[in-house]
DSSP file (Angstrom, degrees, kcal/mol; ACC not computed):
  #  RESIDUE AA STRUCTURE BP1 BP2  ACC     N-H-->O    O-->H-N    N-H-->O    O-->H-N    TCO  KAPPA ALPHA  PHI   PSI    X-CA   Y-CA   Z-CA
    1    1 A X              0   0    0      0, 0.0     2,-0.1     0, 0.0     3,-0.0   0.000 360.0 360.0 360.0 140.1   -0.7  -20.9   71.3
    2    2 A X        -     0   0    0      1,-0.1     4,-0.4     5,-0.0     5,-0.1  -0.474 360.0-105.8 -87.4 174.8    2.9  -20.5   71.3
    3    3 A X  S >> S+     0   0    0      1,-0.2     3,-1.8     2,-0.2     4,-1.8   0.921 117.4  57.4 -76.8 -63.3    4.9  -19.1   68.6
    4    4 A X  H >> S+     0   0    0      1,-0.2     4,-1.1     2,-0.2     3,-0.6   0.937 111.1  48.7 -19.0 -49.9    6.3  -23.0   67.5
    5    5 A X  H 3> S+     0   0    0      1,-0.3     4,-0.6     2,-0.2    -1,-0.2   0.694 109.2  45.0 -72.5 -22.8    2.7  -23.9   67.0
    6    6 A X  H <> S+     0   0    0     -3,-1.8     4,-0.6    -4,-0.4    -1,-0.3   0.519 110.5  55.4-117.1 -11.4    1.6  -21.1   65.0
    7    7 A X  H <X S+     0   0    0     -4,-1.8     4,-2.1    -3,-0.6    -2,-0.2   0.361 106.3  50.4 -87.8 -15.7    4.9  -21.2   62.6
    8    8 A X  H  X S+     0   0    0     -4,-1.1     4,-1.7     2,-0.2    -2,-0.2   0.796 111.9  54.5-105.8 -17.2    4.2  -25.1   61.6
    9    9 A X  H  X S+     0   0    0     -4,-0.6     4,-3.4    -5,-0.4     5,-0.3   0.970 113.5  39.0 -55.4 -60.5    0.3  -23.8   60.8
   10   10 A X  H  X S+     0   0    0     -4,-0.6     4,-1.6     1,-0.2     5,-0.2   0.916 115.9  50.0 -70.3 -30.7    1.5  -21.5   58.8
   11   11 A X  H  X S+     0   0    0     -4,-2.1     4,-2.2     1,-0.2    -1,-0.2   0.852 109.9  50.1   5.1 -67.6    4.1  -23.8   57.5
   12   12 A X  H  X S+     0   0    0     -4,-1.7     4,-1.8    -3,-0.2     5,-0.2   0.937 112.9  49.4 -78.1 -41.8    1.5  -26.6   56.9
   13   13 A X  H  < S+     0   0    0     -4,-3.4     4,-0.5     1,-0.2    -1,-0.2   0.788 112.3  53.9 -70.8 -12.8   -0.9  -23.4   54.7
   14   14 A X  H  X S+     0   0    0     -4,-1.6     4,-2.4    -5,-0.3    -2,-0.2   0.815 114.7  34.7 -39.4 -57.6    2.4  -22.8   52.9
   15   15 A X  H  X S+     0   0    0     -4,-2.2     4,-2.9     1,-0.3    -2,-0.1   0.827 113.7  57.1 -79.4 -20.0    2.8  -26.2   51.8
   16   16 A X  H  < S+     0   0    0     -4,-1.8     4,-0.5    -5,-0.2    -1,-0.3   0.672 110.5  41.8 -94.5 -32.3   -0.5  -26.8   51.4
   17   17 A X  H >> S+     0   0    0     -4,-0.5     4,-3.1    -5,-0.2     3,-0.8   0.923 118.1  52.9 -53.9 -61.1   -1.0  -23.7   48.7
   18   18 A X  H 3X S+     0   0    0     -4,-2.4     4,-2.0     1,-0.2    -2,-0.2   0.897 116.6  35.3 -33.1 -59.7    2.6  -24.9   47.1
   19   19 A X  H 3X S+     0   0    0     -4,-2.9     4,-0.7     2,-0.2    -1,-0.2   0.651 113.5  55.5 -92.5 -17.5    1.6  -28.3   46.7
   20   20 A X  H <> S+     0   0    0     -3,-0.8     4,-3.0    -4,-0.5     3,-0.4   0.863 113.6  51.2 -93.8 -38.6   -2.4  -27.4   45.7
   21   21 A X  H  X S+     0   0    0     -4,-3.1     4,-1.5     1,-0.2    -2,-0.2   0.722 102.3  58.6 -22.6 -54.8   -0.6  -25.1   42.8
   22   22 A X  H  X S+     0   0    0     -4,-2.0     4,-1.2     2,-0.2    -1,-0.2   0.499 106.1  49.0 -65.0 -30.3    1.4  -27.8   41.7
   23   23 A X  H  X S+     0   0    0     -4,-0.7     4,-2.2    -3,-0.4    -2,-0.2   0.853 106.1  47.1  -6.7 -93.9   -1.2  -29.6   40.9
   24   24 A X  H >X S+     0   0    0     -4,-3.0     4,-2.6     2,-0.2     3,-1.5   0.990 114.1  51.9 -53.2 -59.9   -3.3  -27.7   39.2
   25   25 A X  H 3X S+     0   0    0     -4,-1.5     4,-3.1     1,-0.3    -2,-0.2   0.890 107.9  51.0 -37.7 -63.5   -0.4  -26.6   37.1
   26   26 A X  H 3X S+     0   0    0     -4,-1.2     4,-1.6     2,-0.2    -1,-0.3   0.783 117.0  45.3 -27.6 -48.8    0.6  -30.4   36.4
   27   27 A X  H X< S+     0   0    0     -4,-2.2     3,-0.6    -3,-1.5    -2,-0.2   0.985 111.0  47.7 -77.9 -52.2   -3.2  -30.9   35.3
   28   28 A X  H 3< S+     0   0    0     -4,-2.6    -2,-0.2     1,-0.2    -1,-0.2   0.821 121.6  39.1 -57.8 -29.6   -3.4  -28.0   33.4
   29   29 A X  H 3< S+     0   0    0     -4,-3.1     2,-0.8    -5,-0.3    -1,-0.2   0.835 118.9  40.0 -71.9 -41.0    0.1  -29.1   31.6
   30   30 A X    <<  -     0   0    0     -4,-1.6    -1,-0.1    -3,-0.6    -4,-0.0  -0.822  65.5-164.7-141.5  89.8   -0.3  -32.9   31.2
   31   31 A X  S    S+     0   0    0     -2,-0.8     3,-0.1     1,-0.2    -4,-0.1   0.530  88.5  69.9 -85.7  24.3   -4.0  -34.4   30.1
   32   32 A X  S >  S+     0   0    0      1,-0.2     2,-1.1     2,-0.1     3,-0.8   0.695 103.4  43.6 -98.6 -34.7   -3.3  -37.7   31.0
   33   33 A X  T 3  S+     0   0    0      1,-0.2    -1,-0.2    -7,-0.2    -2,-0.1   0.125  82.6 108.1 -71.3  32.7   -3.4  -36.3   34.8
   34   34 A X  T 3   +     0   0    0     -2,-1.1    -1,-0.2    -3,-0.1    -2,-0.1   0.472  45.0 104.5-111.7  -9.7   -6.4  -34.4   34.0
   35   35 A X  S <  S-     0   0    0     -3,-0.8     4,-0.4     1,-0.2     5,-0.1  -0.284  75.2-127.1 -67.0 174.3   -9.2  -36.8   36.2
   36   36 A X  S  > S+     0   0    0      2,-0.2     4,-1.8     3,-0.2     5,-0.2   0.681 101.4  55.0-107.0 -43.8  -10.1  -35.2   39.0
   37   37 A X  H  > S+     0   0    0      1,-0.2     4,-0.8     2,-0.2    -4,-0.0   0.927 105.5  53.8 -64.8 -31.5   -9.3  -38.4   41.3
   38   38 A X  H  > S+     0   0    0      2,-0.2     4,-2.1     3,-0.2     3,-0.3   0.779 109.0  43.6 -38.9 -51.4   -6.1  -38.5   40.2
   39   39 A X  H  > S+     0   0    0     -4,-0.4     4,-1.2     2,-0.2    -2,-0.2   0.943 114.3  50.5 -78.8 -59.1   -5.2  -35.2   40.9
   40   40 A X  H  X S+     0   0    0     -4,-1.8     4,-1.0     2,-0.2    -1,-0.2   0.566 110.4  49.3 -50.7 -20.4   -6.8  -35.2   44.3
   41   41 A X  H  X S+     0   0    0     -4,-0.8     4,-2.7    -3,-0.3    -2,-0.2   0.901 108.1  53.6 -68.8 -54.9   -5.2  -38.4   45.4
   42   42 A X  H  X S+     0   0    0     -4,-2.1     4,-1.4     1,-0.2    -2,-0.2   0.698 114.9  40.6 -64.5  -7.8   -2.1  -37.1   44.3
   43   43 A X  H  X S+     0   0    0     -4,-1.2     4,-1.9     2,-0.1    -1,-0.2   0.978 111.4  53.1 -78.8 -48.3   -2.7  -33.8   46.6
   44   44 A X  H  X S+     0   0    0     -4,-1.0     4,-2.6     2,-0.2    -2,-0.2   0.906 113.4  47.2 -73.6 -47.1   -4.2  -35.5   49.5
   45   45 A X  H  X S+     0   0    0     -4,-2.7     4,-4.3     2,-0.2     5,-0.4   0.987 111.5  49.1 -46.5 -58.7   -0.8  -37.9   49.5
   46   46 A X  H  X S+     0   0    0     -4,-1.4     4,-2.0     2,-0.2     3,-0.2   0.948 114.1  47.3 -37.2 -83.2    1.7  -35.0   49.0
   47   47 A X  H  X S+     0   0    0     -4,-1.9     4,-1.5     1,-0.3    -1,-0.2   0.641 110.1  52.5 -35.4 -42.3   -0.1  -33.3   51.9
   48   48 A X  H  X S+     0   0    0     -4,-2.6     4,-1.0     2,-0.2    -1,-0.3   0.987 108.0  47.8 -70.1 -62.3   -0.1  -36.4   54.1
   49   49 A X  H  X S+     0   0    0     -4,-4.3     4,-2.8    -3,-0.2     5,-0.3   0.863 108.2  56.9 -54.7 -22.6    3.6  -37.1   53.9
   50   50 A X  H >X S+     0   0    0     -4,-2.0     3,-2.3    -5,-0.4     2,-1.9   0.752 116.1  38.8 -62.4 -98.0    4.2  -33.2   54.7
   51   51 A X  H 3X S+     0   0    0     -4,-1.5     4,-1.2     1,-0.3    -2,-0.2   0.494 110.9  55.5 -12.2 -21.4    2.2  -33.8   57.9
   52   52 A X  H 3X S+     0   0    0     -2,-1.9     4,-1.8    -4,-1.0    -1,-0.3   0.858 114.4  43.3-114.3 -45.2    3.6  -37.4   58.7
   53   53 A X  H <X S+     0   0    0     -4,-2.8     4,-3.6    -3,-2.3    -2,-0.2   0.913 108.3  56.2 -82.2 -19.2    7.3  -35.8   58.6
   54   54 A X  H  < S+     0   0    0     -4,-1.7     4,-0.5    -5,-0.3    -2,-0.2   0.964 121.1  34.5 -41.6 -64.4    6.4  -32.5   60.7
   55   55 A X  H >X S+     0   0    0     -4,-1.2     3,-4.9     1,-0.3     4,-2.2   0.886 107.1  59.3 -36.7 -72.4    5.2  -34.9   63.3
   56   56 A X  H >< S+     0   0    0     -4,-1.8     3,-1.4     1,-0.3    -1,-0.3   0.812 114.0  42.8 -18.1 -82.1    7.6  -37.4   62.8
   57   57 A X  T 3< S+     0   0    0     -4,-3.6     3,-0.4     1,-0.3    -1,-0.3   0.544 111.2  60.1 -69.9  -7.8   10.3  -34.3   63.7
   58   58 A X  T <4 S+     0   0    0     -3,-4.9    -1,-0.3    -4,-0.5    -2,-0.2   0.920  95.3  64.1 -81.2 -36.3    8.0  -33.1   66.5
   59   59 A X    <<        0   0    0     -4,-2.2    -1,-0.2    -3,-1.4    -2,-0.2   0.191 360.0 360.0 -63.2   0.0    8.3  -35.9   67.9
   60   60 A X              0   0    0     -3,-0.4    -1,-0.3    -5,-0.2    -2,-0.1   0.465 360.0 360.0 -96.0 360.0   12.0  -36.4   69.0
């Protein structure tokens, strides 16, 4: 693996901690966000748009 490759993984477990944090915090804060699908949609979204602009920028 090259060195790129192995900085947007860790990148992506970075974001992907950050954003699973934020979350939980947000639930723990706020009990209208407090379902579990809710909260998990909103993670799984986050996470996908992280992913859809790495590419997106790998790609030029």
């Amino acid at each position: 693996m090259s060195t790129l490759v192995l900085l947007v993984v860790l990148l992506l477990v970075l974001v992907s901690g950050l954003v699973g944090g934020a979350v939980i915090y947000v639930v723990h804060r706020s009990p209208s966000w407090s379902s579990p699908v809710t909260a998990g949609l909103t993670a799984v979204g986050v996470l996908a748009t992280v992913v859809g602009v790495i590419v997106a920028a790998g790609g030029r």
